[in-house]
C-alpha positions as CSV (number, residue, x, y, z in Angstrom):
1,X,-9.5,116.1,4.3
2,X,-8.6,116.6,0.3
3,X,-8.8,120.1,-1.4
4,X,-11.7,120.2,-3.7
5,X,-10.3,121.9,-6.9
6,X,-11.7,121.5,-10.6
7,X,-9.7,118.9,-12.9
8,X,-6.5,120.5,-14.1
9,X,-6.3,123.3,-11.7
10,X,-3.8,124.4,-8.7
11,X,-3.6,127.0,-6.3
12,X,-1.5,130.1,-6.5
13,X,-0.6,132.4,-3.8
14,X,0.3,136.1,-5.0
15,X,2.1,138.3,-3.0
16,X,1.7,141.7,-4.3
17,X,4.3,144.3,-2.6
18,X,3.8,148.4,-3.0
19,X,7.5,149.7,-4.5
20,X,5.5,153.4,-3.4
21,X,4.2,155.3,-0.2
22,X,1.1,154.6,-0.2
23,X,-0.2,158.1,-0.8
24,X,0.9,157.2,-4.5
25,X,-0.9,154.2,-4.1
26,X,-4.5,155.5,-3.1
27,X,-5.3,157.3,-6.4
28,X,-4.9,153.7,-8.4
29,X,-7.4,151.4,-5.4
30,X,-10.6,152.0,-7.3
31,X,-9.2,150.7,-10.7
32,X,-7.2,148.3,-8.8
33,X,-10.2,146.9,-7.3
34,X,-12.2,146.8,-10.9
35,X,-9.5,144.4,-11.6
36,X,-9.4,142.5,-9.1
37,X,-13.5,142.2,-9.4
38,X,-12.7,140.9,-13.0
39,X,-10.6,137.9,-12.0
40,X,-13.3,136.8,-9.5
41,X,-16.0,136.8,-11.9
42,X,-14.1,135.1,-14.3
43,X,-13.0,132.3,-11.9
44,X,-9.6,133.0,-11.2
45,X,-9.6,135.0,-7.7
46,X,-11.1,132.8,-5.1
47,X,-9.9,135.3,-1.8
48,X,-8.1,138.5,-2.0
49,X,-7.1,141.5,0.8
50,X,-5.1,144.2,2.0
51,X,-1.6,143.3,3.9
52,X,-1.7,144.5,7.9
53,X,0.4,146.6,8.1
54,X,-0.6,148.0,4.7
55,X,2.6,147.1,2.6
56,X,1.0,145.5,-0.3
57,X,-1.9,142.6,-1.1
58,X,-2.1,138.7,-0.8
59,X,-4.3,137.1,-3.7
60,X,-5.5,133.2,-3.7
61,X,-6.0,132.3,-7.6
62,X,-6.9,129.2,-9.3
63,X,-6.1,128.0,-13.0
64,X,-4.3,125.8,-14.9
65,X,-0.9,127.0,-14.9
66,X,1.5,130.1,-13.6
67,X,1.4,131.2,-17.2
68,X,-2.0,131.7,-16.7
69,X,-1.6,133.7,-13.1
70,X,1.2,135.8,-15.2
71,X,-0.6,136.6,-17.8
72,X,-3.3,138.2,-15.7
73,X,-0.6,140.5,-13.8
74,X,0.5,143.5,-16.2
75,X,-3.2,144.1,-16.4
76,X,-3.3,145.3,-13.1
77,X,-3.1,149.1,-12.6
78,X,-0.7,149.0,-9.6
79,X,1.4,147.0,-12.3
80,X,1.1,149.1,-15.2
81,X,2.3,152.4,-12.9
82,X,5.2,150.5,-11.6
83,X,3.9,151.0,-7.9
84,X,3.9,147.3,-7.0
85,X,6.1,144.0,-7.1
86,X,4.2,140.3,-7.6
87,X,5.6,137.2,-6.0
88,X,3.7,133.9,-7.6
89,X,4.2,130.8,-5.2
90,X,2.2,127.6,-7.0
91,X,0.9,124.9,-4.2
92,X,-0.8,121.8,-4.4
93,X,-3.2,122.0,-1.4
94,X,-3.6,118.3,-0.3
95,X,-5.2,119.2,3.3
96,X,-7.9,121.5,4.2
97,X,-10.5,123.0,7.5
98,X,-13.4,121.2,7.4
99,X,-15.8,123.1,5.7
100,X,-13.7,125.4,3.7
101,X,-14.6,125.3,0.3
102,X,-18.3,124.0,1.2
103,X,-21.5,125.6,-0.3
104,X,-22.6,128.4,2.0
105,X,-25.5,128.1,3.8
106,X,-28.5,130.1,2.9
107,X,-29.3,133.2,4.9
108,X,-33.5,133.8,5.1
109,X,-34.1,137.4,5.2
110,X,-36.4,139.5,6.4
111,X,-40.1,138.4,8.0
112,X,-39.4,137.8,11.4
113,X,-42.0,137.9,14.4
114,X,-39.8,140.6,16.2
């Protein structure tokens, strides 16, 4: 099944590594995740979560171009302390789950008979 992405756009994988204990990297999580929020509401973040074990964070981006994905990076808190290493892999998607990237159904709250 084809990978439904906009005209001009790829996927991006980014591999974001802590260079820290993570004591150091608690303080930063909050403004971390302020940026992260920023990325998804522009369009750029389509997935994003915490490594298990806890060794760093995998983000799925969209856009144009890696310089696009770059330029987005030193932004980030964790990168602007030094606490954290990125690794960028670009892929072109060209088989998917069926379902996966499908509208999401609509949940009815509320007003049951119960």
């Amino acid at each position: 099944m084809a990978v439904p992405l906009p005209d001009g756009q790829t996927l991006f994988l980014i591999d974001l590594t802590y260079t820290v204990p993570l004591a150091e990297i608690a303080p930063l999580i909050d403004d971390h995740m302020a940026w992260v929020q920023a990325h998804f509401d522009a369009g750029l973040f389509l997935v994003a979560g915490a490594k298990v074990p806890r060794s760093g964070g995998m983000i799925l981006a969209t856009a144009p171009d890696r310089g696009t994905i770059e330029a987005a990076l030193p932004d980030d808190p964790f990168h602007r302390q030094g606490v954290a290493t990125y690794d960028v892999t670009e892929f072109k998607p060209n088989t998917r789950a069926p379902g996966l990237f499908a509208p999401a159904p609509a949940i009815a709250l509320g007003g049951g008979d119960g």
